[in-house]
C-alpha positions as protocol buffer text, in pm:
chain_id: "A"
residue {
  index: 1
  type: UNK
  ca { x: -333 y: -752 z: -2732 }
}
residue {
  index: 2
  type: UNK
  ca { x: -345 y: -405 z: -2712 }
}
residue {
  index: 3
  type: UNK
  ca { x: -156 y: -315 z: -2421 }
}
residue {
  index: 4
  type: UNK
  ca { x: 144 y: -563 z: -2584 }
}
residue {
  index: 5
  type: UNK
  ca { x: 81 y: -289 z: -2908 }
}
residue {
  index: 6
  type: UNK
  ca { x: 142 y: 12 z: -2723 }
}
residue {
  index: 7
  type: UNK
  ca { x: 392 y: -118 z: -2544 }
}
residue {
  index: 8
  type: UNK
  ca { x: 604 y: -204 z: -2867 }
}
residue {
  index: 9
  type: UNK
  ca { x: 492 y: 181 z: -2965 }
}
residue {
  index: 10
  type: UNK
  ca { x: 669 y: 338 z: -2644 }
}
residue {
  index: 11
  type: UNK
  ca { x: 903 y: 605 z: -2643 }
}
residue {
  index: 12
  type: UNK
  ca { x: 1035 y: 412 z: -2315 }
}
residue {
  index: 13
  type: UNK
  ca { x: 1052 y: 87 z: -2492 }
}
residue {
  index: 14
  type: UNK
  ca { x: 1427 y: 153 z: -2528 }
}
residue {
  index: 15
  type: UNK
  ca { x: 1474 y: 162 z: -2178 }
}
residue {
  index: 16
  type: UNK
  ca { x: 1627 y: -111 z: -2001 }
}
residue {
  index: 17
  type: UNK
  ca { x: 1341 y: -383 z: -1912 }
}
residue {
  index: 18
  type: UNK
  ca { x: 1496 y: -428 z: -1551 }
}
residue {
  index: 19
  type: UNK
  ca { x: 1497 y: -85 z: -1486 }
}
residue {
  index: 20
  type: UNK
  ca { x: 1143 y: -30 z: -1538 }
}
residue {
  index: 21
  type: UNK
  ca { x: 1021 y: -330 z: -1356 }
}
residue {
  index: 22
  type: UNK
  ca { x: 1203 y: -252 z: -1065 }
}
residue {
  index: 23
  type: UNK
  ca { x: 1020 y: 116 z: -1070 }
}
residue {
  index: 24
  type: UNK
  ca { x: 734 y: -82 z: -1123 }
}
residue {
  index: 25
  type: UNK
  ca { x: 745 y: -350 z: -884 }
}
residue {
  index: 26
  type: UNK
  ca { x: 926 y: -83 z: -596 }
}
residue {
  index: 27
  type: UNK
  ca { x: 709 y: 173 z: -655 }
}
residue {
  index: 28
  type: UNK
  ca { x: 423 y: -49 z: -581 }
}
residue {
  index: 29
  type: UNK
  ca { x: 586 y: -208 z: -256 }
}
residue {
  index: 30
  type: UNK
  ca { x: 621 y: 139 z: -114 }
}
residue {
  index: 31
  type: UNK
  ca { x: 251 y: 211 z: -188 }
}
residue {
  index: 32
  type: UNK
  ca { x: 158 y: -112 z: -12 }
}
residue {
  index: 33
  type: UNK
  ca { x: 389 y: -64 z: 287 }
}
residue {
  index: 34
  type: UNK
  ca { x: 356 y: 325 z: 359 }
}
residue {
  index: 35
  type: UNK
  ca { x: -2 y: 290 z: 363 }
}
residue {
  index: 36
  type: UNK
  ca { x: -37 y: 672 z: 263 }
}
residue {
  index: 37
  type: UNK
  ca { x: -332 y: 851 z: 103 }
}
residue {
  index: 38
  type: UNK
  ca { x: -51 y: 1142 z: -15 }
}
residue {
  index: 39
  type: UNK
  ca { x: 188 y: 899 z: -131 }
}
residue {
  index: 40
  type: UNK
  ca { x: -54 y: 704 z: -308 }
}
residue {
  index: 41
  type: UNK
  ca { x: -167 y: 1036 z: -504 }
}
residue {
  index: 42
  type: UNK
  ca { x: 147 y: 1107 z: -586 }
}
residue {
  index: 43
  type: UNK
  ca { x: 218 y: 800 z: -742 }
}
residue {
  index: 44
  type: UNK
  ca { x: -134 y: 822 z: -938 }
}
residue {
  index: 45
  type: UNK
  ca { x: 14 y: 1159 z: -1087 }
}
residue {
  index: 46
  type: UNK
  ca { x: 332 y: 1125 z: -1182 }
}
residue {
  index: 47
  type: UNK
  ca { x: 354 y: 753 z: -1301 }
}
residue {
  index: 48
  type: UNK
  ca { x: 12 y: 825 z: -1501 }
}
residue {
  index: 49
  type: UNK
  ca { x: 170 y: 1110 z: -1613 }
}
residue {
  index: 50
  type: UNK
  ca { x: 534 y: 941 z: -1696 }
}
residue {
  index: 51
  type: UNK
  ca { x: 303 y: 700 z: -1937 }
}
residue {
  index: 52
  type: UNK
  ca { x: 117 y: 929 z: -2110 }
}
residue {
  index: 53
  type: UNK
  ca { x: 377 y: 1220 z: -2107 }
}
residue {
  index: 54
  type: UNK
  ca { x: 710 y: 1028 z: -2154 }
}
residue {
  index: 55
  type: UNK
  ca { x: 578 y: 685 z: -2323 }
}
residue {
  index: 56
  type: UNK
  ca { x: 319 y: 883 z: -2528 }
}
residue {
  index: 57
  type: UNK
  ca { x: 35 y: 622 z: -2440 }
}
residue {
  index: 58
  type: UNK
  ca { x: -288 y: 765 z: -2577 }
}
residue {
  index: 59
  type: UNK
  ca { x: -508 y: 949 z: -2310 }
}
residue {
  index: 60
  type: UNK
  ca { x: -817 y: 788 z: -2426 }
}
residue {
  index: 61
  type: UNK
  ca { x: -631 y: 388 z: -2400 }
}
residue {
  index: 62
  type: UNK
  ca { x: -488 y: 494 z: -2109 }
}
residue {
  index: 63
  type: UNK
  ca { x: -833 y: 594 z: -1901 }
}
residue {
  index: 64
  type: UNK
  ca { x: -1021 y: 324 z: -2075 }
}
residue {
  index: 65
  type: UNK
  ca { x: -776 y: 52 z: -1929 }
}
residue {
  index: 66
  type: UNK
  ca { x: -810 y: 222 z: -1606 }
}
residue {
  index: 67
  type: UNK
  ca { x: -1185 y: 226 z: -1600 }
}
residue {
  index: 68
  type: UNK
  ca { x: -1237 y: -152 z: -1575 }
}
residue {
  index: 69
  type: UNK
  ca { x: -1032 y: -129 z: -1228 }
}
residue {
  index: 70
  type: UNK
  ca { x: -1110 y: 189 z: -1107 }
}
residue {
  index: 71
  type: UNK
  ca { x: -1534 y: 74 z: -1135 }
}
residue {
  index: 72
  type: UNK
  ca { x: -1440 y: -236 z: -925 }
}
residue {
  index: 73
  type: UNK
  ca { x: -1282 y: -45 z: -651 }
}
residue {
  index: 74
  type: UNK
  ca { x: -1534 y: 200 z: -663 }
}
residue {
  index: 75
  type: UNK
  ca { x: -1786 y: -114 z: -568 }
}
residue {
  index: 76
  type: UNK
  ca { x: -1544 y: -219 z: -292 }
}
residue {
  index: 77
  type: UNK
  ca { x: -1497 y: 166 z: -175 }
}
residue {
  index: 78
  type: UNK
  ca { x: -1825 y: 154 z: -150 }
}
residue {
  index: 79
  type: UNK
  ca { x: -1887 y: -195 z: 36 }
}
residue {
  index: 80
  type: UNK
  ca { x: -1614 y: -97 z: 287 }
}
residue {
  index: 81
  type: UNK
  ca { x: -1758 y: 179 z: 412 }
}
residue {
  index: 82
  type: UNK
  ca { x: -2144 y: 112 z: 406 }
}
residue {
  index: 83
  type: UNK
  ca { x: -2252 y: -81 z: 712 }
}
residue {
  index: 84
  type: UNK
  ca { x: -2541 y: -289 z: 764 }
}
residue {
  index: 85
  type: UNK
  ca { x: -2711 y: -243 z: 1093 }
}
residue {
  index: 86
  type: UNK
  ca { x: -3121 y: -344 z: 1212 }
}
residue {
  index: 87
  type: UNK
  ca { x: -3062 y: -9 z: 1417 }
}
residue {
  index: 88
  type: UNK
  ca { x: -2963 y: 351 z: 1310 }
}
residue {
  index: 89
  type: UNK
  ca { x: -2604 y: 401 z: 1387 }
}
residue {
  index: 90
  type: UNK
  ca { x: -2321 y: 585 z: 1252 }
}
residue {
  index: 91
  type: UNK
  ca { x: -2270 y: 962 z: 1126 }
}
residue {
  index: 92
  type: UNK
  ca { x: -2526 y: 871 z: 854 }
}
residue {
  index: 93
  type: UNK
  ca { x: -2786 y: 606 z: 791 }
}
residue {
  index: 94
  type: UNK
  ca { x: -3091 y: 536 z: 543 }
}
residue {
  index: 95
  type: UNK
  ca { x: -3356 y: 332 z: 614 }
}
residue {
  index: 96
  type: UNK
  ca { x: -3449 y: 48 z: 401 }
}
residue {
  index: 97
  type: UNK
  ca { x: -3773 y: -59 z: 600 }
}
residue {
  index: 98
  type: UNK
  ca { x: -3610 y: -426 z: 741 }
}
residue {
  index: 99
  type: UNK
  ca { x: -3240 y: -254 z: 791 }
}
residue {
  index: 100
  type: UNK
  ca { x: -3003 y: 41 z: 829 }
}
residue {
  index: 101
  type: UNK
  ca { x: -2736 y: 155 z: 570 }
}
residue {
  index: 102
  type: UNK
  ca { x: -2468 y: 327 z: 795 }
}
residue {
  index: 103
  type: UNK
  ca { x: -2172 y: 538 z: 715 }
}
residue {
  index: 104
  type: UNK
  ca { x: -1899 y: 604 z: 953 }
}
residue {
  index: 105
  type: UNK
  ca { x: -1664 y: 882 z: 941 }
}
residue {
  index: 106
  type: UNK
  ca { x: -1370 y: 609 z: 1005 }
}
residue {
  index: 107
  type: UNK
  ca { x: -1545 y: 377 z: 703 }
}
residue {
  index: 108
  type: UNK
  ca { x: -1573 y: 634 z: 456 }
}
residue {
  index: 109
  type: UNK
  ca { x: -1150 y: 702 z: 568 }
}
residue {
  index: 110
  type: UNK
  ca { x: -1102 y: 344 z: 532 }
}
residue {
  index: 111
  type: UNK
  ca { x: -1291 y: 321 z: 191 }
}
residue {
  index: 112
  type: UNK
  ca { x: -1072 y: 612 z: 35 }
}
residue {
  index: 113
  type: UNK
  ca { x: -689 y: 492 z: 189 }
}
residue {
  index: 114
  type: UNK
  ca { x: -787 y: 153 z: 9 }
}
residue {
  index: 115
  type: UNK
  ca { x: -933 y: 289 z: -289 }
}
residue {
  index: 116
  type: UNK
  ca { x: -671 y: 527 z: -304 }
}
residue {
  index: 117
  type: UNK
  ca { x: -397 y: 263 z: -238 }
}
residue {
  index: 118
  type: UNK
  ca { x: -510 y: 31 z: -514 }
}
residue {
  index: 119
  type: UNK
  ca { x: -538 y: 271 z: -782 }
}
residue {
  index: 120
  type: UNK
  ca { x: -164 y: 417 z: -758 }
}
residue {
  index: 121
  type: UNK
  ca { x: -101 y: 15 z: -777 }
}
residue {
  index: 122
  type: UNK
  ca { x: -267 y: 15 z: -1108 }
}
residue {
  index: 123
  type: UNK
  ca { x: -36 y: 322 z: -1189 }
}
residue {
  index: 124
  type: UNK
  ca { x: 236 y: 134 z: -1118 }
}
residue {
  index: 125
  type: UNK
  ca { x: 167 y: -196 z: -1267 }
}
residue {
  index: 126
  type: UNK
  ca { x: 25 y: -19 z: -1590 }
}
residue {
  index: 127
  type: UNK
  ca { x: 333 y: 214 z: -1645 }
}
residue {
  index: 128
  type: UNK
  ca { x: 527 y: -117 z: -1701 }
}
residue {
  index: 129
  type: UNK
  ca { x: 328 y: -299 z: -1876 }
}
residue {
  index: 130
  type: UNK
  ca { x: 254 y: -32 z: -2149 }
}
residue {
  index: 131
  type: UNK
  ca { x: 630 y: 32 z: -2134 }
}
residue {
  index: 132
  type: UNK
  ca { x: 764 y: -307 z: -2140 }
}
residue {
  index: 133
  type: UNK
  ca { x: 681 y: -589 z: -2401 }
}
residue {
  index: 134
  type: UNK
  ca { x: 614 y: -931 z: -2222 }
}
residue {
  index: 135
  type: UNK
  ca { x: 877 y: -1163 z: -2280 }
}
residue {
  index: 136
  type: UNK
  ca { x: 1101 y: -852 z: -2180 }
}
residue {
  index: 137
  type: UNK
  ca { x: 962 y: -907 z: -1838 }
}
residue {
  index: 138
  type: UNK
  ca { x: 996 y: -1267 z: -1894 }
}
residue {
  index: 139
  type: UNK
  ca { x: 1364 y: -1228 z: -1936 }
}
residue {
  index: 140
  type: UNK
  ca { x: 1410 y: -987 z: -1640 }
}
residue {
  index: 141
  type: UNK
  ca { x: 1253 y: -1268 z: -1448 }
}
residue {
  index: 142
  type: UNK
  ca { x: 1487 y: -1540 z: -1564 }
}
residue {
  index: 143
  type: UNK
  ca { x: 1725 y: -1278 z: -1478 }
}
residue {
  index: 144
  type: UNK
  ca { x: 1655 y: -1302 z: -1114 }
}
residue {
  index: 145
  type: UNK
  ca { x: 1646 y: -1654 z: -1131 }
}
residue {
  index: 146
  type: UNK
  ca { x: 1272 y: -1736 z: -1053 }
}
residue {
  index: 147
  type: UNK
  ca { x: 1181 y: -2114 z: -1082 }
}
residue {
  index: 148
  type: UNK
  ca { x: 1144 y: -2216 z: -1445 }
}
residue {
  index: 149
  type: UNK
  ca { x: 886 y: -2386 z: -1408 }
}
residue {
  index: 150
  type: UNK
  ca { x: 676 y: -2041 z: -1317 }
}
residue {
  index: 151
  type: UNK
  ca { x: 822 y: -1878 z: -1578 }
}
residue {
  index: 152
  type: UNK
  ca { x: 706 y: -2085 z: -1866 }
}
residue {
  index: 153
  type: UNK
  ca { x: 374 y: -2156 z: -1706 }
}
residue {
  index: 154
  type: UNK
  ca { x: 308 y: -1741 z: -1716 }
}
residue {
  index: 155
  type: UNK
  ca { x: 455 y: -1762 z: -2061 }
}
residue {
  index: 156
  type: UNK
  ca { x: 268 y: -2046 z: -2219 }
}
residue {
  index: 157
  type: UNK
  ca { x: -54 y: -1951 z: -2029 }
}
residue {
  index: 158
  type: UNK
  ca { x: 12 y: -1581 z: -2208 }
}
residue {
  index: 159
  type: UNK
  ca { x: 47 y: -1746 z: -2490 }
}
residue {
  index: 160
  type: UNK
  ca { x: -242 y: -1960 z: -2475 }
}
residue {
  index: 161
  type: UNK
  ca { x: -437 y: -1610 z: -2443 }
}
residue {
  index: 162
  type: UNK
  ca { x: -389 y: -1509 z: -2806 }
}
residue {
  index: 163
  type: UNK
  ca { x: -511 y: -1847 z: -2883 }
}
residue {
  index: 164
  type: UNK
  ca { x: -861 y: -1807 z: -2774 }
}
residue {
  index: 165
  type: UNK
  ca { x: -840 y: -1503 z: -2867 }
}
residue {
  index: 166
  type: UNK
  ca { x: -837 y: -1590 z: -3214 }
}
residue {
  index: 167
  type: UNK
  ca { x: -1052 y: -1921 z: -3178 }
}
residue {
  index: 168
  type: UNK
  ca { x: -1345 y: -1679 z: -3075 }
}
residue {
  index: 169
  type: UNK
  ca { x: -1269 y: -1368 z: -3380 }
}
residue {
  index: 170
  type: UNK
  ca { x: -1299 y: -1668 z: -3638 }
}
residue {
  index: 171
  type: UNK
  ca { x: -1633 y: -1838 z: -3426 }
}
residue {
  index: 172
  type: UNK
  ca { x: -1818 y: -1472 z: -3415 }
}
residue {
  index: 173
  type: UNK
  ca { x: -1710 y: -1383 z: -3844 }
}
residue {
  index: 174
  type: UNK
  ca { x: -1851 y: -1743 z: -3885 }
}
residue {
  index: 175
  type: UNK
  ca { x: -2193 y: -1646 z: -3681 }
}
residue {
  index: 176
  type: UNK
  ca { x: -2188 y: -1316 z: -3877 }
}
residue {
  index: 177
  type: UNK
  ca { x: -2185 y: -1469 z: -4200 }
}
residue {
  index: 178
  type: UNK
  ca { x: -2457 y: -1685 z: -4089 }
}
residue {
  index: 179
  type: UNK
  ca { x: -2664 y: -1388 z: -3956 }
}
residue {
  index: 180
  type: UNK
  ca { x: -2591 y: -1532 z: -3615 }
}
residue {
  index: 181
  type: UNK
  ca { x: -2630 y: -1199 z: -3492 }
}
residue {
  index: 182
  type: UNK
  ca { x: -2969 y: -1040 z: -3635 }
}
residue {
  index: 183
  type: UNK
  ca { x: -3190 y: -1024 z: -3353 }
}
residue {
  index: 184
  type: UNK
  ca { x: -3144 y: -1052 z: -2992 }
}
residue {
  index: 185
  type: UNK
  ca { x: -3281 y: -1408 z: -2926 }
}
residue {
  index: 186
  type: UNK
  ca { x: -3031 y: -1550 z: -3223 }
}
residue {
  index: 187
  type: UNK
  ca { x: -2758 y: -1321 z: -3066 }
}
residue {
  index: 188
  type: UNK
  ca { x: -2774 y: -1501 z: -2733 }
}
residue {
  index: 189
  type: UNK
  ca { x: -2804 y: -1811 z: -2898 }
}
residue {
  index: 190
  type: UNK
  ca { x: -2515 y: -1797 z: -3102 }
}
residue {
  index: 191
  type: UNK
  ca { x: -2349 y: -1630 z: -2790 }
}
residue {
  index: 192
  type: UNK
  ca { x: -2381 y: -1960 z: -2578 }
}
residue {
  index: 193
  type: UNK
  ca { x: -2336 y: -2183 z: -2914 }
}
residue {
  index: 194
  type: UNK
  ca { x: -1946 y: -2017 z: -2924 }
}
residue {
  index: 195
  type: UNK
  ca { x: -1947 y: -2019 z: -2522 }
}
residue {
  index: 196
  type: UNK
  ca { x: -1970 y: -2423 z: -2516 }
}
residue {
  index: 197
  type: UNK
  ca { x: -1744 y: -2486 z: -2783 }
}
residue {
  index: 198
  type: UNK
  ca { x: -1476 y: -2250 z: -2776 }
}
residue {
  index: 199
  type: UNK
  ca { x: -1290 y: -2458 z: -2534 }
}
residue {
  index: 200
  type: UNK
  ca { x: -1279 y: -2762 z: -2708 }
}
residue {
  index: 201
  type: UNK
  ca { x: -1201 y: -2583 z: -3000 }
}
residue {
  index: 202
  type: UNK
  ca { x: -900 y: -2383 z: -2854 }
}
residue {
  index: 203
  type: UNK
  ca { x: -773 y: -2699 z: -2671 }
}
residue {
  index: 204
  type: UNK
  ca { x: -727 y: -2855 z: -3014 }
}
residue {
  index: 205
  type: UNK
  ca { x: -576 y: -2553 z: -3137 }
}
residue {
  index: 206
  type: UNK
  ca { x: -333 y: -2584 z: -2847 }
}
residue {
  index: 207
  type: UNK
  ca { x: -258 y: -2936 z: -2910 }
}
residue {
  index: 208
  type: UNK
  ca { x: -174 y: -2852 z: -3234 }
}
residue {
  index: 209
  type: UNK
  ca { x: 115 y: -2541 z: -3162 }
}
residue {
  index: 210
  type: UNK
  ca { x: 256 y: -2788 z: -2830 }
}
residue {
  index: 211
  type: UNK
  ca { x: 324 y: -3027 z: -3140 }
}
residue {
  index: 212
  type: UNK
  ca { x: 455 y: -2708 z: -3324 }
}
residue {
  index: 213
  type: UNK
  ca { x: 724 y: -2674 z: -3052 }
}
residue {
  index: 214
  type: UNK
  ca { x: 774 y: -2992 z: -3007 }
}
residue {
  index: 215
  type: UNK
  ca { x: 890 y: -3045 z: -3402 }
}
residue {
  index: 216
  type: UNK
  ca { x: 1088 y: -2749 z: -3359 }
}
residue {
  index: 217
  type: UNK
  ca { x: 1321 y: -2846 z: -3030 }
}
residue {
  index: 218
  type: UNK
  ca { x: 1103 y: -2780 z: -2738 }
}
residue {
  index: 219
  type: UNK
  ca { x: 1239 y: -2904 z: -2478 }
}
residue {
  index: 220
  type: UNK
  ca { x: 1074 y: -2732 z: -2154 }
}
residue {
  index: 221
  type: UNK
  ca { x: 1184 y: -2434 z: -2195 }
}
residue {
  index: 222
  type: UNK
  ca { x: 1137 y: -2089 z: -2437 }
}
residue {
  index: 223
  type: UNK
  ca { x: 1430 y: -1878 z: -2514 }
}
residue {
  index: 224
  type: UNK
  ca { x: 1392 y: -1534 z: -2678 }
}
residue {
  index: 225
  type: UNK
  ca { x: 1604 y: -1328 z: -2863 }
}
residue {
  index: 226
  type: UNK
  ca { x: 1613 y: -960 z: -2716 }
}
residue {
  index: 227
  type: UNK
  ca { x: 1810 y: -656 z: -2754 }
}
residue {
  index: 228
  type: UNK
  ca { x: 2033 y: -563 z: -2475 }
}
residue {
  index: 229
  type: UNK
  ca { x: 1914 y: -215 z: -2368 }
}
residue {
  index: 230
  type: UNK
  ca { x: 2200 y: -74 z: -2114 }
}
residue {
  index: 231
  type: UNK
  ca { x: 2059 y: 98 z: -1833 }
}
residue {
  index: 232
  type: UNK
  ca { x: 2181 y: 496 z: -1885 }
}
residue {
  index: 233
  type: UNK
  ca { x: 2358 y: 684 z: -1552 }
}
residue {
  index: 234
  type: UNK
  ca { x: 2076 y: 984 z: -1603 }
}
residue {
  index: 235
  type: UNK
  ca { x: 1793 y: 668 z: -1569 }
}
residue {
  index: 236
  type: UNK
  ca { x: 1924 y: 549 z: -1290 }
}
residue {
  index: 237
  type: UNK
  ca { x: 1946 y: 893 z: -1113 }
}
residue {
  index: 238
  type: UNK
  ca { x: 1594 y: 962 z: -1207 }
}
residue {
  index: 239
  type: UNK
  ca { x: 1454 y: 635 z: -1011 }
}
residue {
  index: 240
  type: UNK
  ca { x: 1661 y: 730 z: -725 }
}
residue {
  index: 241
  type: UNK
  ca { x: 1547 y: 1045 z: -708 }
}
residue {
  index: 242
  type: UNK
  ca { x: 1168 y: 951 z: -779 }
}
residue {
  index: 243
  type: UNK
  ca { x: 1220 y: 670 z: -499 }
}
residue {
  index: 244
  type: UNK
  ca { x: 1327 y: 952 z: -270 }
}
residue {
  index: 245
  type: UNK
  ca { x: 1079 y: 1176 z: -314 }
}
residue {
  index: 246
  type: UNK
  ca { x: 772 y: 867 z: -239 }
}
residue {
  index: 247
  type: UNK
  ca { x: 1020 y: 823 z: 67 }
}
residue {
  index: 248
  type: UNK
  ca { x: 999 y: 1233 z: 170 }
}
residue {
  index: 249
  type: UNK
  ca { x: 660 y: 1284 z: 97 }
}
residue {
  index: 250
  type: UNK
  ca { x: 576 y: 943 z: 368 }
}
residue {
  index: 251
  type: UNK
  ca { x: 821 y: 1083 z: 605 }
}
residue {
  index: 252
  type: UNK
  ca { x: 659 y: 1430 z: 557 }
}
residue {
  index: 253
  type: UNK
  ca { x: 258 y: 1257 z: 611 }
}
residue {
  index: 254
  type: UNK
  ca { x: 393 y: 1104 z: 979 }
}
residue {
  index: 255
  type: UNK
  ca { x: 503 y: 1380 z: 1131 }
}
């Protein structure tokens, strides 16, 4: 819910939608295929600092969003390059009484590339979508003719987010008002009390806006009103160029 705020609040959000998914989605490709620690810094830096320099993102949203990521491939860093081994091998190893923790120059490389690699992703997938509101991505991929059927799945199932969403806010005020929440045995309590019902809840909830639609024309498919944005000459010149330079700096790496 928040990401879908800021991304209404962007100084970008006047951009053309295709525009920036294709930066998005391209930039990310090229991180994938070069397979470059340099690249993938440089894409960290400037596309972290495009949204927080040119969309104005907060600093402090920005890294928080990025945390919950970057600790999970900090855990896989980690896993790929620790080895388990019943004997002492590798540049490094620490005993653990009934095995061997082992580190290898080449797993520690491999742990960083990959690390590396899937945080300028996050860069890239983050600078659109705190940039671009969701059914303006919807529309770009109508745009490119993806089957409908996909589209209003990832619509509906974004949809069915807020839903629960707002099933749970009005289950934990409820528990509040109760004192649901005054000691830590009535806090897991009411905890797994909102866990086993909030489904069944939300389901009827859902029920209730598919017969919403339905009254209202639904017929398979969700059209939104947007703004035409035109895609500016200087825009364009500015991916090319940033394309470019990802392409330079690989070309640079493998010599």
């Amino acid at each position: 819910m928040q990401i879908d705020r800021y991304a209404y609040r962007s100084n970008v959000n006047s951009w053309n939608a295709g525009f920036k998914v294709l930066l998005s989605i391209g930039t990310l490709c090229m991180v994938i295929a070069f397979d470059e620690v340099m690249v993938s810094l440089f894409v960290i830096m400037s596309l972290g600092a495009f949204t927080l320099g040119v969309g104005k993102t907060p600093v402090r949203v920005y890294l928080r969003f990025m945390s919950v990521p970057l600790a999970f491939m900090i855990c896989s860093g980690i896993a790929i390059a620790a080895q388990f081994s019943s004997l002492p091998s590798g540049e490094w190893n620490i005993s653990a009484h009934f095995f061997y923790l082992c580190l290898t120059k080449s797993g520690i490389k491999l742990a960083v590339q990959v690390s590396v690699k899937a945080i300028a992703g996050m860069s890239a997938v983050y600078m659109m979508a705190f940039s671009t509101p969701m059914h303006e991505i919807i529309g770009v991929m109508q745009k490119i003719r993806l089957p409908g059927l996909l589209i209003e799945l990832m619509n509906l199932i974004y949809r069915y987010i807020f839903i629960l969403f707002d099933v749970a806010a009005e289950m934990q005020t409820a528990a509040r008002a109760r004192l649901g929440y005054q000691s830590f045995r009535k806090s897991l309590r009411t905890f797994a009390l909102i866990a086993g019902s909030l489904f069944v809840v939300s389901l009827r909830k859902a029920n209730a806006y598919y017969d919403a639609l339905l009254s209202r024309g639904y017929d398979g498919k969700i059209e939104f009103l947007t703004e035409k944005k035109r895609l500016k000459a200087w825009q364009a010149a500015g991916g090319a160029i940033y394309f470019t330079a990802v392409i330079l700096i690989w070309r640079f790496c493998k010599r």
